[in-house]
N, C-alpha and C positions, 0 to 999 in steps of 0.2 A: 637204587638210583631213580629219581624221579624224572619223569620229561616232560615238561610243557608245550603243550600245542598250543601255537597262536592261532586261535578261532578270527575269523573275519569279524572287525568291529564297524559299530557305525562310524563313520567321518567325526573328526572333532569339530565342534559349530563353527563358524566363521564369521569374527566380526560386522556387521553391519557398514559398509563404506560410510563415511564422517555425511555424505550427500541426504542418504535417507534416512538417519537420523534428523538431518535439518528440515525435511521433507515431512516428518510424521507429527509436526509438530501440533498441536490443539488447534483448532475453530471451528469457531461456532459460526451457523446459519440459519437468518431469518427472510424465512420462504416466503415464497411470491404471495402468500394471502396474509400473511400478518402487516400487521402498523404499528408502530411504536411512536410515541410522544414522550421525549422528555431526555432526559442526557443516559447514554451509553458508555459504560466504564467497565472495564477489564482486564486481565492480563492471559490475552488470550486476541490469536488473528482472529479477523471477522467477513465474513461471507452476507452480501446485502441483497438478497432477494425479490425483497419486498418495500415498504417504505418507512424511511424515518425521520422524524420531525422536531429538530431540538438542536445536541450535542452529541456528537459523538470523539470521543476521549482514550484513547488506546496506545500511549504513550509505548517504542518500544515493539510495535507488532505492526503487521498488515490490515488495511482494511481494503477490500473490495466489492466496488459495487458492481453488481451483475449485470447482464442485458437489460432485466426487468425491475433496476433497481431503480426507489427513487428516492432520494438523499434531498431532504431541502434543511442543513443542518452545517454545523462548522467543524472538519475532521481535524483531530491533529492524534497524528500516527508516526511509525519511523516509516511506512510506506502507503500508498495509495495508489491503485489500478481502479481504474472509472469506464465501465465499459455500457453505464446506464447512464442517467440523470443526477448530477450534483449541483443544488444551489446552495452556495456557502462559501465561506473562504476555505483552504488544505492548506495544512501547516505539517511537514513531514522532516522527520530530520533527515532523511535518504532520497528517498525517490516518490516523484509521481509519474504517474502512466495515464494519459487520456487514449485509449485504443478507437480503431476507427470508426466504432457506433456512440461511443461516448460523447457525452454533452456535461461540460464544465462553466457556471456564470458564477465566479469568484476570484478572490487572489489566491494566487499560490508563492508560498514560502516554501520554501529545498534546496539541496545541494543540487539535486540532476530532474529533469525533466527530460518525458520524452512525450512527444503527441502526434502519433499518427494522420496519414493522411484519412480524411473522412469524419475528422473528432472536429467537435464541435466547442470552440473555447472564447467565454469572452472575458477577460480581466488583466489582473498587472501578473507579473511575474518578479519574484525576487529568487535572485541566487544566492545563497549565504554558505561561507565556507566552515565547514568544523572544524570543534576546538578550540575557536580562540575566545577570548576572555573578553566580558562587557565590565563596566571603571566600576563597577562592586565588585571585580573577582571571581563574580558567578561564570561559568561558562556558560557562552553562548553562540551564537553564528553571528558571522559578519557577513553583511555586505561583499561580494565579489566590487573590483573596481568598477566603476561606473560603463558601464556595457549601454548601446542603442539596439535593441531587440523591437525590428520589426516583426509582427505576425506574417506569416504567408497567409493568400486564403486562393484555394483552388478553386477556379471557375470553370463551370462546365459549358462545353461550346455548343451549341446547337446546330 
């Protein structure tokens, strides 16, 4: 008669929760001493350090510009966090973020915006809803119905 002993094993692995997989996902970052001239294209999020002069193209991913970022180009991304300097129009199919050191002088196209106190923005803002379809059949965003979007702008009292 044979008897097996069950030896202490290691734990079986455990899934990775769905959060950091979406967490680990690729990008790339160009550091505070680099410059780039000319168009940015990838499939891959993007971390902006340093400065860049053109296009930037990233359909589908994130781009953000850092503290020390300077953007003088046209982003269109599915997001954008601006926590440096962007001159240029944002065209996002999701979200933009101007955070409270950010400086934004362009239009913004998106479903949702947010802009902290402290951010710095001058342009139009359009809201377009996903999904719906332009008279070729292409998908495209519409227009939200005609909205009156004042700027706030906080003044400091002395």
């Amino acid at each position: 008669m044979s008897t097996s002993t069950n030896l202490p094993s290691e734990p079986a692995p455990v899934a990775a929760p769905r959060n950091a997989i979406m967490n680990s996902q690729e990008q790339a970052t160009i550091g505070k001493s680099l410059i780039i001239k000319g168009e940015v294209t990838g499939s891959e999020s993007l971390y902006i350090d340093g400065r860049v002069e053109g296009a930037i193209n990233l359909p589908g991913h994130r781009v953000t510009v850092g503290r020390n970022g300077q953007v003088q180009a046209n982003i269109n991304a599915k997001e954008a966090v601006i926590l440096g300097k962007v001159k240029g129009n944002v065209t996002v199919s999701d979200r933009a973020d101007i955070r409270n050191e950010g400086s934004l002088h362009g239009d913004v196209i998106c479903q949702r915006i947010s802009i902290e106190d402290g951010a710095y923005f001058k342009g139009g803002i359009d809201i377009r809803k996903a999904g719906a379809k332009d008279m070729n059949g292409a998908a495209k965003t519409e227009p939200a119905p005609s909205q009156s979007v004042e700027p706030r702008v906080a003044a400091a009292t002395a």
